[in-house]
Backbone as JSON, one array per atom type, in Angstrom:
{
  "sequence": "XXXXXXXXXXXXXXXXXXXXXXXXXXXXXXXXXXXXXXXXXXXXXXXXXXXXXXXXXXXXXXXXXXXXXXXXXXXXXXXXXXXXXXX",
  "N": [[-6.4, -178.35, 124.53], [-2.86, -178.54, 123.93], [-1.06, -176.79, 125.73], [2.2, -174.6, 125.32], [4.13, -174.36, 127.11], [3.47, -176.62, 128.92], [4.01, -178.82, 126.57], [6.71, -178.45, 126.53], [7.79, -179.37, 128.47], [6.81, -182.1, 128.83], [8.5, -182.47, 126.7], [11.15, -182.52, 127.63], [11.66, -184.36, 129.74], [11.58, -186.24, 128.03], [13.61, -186.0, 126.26], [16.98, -186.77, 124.54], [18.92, -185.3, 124.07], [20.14, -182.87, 125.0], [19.24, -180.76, 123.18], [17.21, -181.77, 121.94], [14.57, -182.49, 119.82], [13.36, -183.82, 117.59], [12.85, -186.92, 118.0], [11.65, -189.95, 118.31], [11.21, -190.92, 120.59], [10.21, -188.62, 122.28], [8.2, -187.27, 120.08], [6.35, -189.37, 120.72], [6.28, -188.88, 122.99], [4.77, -186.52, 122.99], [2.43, -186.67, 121.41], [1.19, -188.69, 123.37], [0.23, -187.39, 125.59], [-1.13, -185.34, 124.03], [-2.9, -186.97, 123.38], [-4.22, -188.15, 125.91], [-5.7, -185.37, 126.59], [-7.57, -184.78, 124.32], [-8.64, -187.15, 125.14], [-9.9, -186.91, 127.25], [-11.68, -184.41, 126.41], [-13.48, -185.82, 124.94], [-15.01, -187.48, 126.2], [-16.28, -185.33, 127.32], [-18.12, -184.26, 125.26], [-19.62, -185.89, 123.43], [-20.23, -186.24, 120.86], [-18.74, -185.17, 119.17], [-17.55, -185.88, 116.46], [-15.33, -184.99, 114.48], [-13.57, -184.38, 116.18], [-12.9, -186.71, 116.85], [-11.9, -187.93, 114.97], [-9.41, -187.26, 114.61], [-8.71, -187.7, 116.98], [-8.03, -190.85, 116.68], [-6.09, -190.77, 114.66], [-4.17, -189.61, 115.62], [-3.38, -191.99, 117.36], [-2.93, -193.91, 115.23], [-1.04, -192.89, 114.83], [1.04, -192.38, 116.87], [1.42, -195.13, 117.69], [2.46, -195.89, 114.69], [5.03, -194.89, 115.33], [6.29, -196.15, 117.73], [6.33, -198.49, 116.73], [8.25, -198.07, 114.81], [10.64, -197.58, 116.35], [10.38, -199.86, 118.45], [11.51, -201.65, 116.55], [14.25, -200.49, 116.16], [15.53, -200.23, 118.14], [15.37, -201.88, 120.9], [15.83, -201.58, 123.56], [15.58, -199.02, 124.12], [12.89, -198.52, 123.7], [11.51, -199.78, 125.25], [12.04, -198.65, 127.52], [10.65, -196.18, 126.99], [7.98, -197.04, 126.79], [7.69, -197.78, 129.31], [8.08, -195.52, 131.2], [6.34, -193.75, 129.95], [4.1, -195.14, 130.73], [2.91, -196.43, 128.56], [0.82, -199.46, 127.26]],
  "CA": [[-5.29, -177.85, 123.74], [-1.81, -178.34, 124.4], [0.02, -175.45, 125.89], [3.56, -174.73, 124.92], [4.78, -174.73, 128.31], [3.39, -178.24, 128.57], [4.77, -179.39, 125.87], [7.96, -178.21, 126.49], [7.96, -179.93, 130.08], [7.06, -182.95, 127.89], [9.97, -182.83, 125.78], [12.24, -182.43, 128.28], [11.02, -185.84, 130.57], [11.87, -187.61, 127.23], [14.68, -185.87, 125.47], [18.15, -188.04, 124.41], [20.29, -184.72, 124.31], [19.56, -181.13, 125.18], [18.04, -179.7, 121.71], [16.51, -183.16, 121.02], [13.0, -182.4, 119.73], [12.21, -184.5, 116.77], [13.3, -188.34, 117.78], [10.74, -191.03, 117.66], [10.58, -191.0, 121.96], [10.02, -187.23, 122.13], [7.09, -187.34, 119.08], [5.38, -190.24, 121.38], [5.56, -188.56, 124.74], [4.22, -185.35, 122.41], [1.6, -187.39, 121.35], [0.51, -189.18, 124.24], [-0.63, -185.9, 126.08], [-2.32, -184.45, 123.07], [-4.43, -188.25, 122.96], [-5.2, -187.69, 126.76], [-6.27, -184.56, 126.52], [-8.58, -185.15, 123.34], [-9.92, -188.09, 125.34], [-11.41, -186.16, 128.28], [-12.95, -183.69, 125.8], [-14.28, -186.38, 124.03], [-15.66, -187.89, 127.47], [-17.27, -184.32, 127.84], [-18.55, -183.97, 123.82], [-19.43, -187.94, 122.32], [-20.59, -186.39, 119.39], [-17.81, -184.43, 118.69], [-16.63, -186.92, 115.72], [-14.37, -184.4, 114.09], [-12.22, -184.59, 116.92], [-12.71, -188.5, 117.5], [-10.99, -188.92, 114.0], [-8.44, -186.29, 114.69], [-7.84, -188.47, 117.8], [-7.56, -191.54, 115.85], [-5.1, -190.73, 113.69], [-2.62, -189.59, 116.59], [-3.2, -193.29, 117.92], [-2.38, -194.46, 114.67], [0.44, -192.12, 114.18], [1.93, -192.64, 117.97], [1.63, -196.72, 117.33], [3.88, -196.46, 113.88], [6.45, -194.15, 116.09], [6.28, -196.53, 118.77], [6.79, -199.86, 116.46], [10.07, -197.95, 114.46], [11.94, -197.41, 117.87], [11.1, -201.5, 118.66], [12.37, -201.71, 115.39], [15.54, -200.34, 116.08], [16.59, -199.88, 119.55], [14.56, -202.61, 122.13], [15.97, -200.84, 124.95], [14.81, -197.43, 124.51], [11.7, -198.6, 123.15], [10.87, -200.56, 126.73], [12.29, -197.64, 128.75], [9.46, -195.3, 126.83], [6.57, -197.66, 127.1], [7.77, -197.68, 131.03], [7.97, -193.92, 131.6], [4.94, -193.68, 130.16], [2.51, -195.97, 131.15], [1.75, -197.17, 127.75], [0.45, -201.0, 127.17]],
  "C": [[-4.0, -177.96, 124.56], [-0.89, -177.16, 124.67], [1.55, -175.55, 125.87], [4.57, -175.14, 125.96], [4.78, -176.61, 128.97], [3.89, -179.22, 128.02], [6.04, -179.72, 125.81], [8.6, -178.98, 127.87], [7.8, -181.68, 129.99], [8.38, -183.46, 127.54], [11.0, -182.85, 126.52], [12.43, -183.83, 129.53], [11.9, -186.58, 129.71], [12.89, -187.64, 126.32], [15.95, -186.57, 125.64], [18.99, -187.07, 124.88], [19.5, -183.04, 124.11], [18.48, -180.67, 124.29], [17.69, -181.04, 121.3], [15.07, -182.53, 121.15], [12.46, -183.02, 118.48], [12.5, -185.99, 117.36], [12.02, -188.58, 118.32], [10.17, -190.97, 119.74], [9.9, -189.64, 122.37], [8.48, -186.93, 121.66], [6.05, -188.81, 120.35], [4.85, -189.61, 122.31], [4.55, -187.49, 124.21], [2.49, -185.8, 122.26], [0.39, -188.01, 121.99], [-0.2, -187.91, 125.19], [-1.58, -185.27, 125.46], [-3.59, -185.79, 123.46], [-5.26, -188.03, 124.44], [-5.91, -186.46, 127.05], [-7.39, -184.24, 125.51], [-9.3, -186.33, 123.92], [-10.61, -187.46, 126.62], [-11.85, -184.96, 127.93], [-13.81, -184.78, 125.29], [-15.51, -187.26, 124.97], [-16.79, -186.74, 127.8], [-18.4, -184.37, 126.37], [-18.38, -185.51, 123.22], [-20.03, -187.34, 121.52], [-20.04, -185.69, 118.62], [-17.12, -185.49, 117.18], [-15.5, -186.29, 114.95], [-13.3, -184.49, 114.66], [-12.01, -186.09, 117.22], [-11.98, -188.55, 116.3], [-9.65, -188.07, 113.97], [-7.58, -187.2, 115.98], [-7.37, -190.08, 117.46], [-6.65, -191.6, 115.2], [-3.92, -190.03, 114.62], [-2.56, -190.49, 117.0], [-2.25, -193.5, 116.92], [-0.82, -193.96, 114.76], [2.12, -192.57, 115.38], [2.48, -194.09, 117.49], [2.92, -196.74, 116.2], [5.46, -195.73, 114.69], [6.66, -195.41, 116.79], [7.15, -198.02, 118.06], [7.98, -199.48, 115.29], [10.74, -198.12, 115.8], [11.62, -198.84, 118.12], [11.7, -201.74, 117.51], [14.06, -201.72, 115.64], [16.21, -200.58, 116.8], [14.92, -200.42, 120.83], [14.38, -201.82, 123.16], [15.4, -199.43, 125.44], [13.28, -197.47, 124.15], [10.99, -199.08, 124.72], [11.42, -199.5, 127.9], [10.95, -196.23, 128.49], [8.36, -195.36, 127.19], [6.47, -197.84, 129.13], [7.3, -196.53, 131.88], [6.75, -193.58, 131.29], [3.67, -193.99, 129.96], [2.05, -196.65, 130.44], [1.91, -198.77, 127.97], [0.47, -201.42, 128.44]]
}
């Protein structure tokens, strides 16, 4: 489970402007923590499938965040995937 404090230590790595908490880099980094943290339960529990499709569908969900921002803005899109780690 993600703790708030976490989260919030999160959002602040990846925020544009002080009170930024919904934009598209923000919702990824949010994202990407919840998926590693659902994948080393799922490493402890493989037959957990409730949570395997629960973690599925934050892949999917990160991925369409991930391919609006190349969409729009290259630059911030290749400074996200930098910071953190993905591809």
């Amino acid at each position: 489970m993600l703790t708030a404090k976490k989260k919030l230590n999160t959002m602040k790595k990846t925020q544009i402007h002080e009170k930024d908490t919904g934009s598209s880099e923000v919702q990824v980094a949010v994202l990407s923590e919840k998926i590693a943290e659902l994948t080393s339960h799922l490493k402890k529990h493989q037959k957990d499938n409730h949570s395997r499709r629960g973690l599925i569908q934050m892949v999917a969900d990160r991925r369409t965040h991930l391919k609006y921002l190349e969409k729009k803005n290259k630059a911030r899109y290749n400074s996200l995937v930098k910071k953190l780690g993905l591809k």
